[in-house]
C-alpha positions in Angstrom: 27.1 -6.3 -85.7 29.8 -3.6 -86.2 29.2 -0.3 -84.4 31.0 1.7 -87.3 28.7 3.5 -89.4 27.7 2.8 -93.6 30.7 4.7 -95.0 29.2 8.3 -96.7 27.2 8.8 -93.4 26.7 12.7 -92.7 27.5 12.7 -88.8 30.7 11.9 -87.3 31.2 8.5 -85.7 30.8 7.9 -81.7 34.5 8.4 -79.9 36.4 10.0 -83.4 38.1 13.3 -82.9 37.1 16.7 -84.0 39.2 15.9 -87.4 37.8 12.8 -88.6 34.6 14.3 -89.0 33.1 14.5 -92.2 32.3 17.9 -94.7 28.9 19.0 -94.2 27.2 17.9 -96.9 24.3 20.7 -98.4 21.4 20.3 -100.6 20.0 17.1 -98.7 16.9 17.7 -96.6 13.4 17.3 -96.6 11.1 19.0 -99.5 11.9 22.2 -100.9 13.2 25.3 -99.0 10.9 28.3 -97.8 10.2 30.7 -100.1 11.7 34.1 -98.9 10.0 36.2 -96.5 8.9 39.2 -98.9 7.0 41.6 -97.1 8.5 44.1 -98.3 6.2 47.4 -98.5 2.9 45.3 -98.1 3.1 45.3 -94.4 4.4 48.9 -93.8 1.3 50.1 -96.3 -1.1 48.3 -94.4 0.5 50.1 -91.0 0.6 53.2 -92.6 -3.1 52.9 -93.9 -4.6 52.0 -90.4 -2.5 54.5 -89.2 -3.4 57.3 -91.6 -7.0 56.4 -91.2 -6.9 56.8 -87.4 -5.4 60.2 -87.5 -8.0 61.1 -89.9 -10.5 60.3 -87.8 -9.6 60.9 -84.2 -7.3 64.1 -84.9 -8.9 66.2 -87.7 -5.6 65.2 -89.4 -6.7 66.5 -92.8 -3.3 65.1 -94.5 -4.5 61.6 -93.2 -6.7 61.4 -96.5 -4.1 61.5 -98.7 -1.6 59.6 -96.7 -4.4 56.7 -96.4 -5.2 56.8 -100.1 -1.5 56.3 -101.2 -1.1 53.3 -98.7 -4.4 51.6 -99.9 -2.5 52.3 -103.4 0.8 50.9 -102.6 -1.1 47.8 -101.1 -2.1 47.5 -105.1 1.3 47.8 -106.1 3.1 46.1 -103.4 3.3 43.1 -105.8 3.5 43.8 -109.3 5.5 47.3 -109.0 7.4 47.1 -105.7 9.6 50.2 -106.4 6.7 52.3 -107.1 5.0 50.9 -103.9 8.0 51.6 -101.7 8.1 55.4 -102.6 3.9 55.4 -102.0 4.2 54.2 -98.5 7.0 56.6 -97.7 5.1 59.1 -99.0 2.4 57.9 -96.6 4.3 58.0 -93.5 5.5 61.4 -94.4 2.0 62.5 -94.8 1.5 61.1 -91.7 4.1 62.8 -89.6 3.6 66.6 -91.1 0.4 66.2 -90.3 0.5 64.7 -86.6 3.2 67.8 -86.4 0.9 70.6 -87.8 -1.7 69.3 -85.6 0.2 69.9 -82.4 1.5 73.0 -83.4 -2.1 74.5 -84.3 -3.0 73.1 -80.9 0.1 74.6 -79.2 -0.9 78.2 -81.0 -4.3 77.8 -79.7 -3.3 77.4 -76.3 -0.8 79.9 -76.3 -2.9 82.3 -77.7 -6.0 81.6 -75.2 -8.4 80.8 -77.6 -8.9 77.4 -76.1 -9.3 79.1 -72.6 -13.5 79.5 -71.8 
């Protein structure tokens, strides 16, 4: 029995230096290769939905209705028209955010102004 390995073998023999070692060698492996994580605005819109919804519903946030209607669209989208999708779900969050803002300024007007005082 020899202990040198069949020649063409990938890994580098027992004991040989660092400059005997053979070039990688790519495209071997099992199966085919992951497809590639695409998330892409699909998981943001569905964020942004539950998100928008939640304001909408716990806050008064009255731009949480539209924000939650462009995310459920840009879930649609997310696929066939990913561009288009991408702008919806910005659109969303923006929604989102100037409304969570006008909602704390109301509330700081309000208590400023002692109309939330009994």
């Amino acid at each position: 029995m020899s202990q040198e390995d069949p020649p063409g073998h990938p890994y580098q023999p027992y004991g040989a230096s660092y400059g005997e070692q053979p070039p990688p060698q790519h495209g071997y492996g099992y199966g085919y290769p992951p497809p590639p994580q695409n998330d892409g605005p699909s998981a943001n819109a569905i964020v942004s939905l539950v998100l928008n919804l939640l304001a909408l519903v716990s806050c008064c946030n009255l731009l949480g209705l539209p924000g939650a209607i462009l995310a459920g669209l840009a879930l649609g989208k997310a696929r066939a028209e990913p561009r288009s999708a991408r702008t919806m779900v910005i659109w969303s969050w923006i929604m989102f955010g100037l409304g969570f803002v006008l909602s704390i300024g109301v509330l700081l007007f309000l208590g400023l102004t002692g109309r939330l005082d009994d």
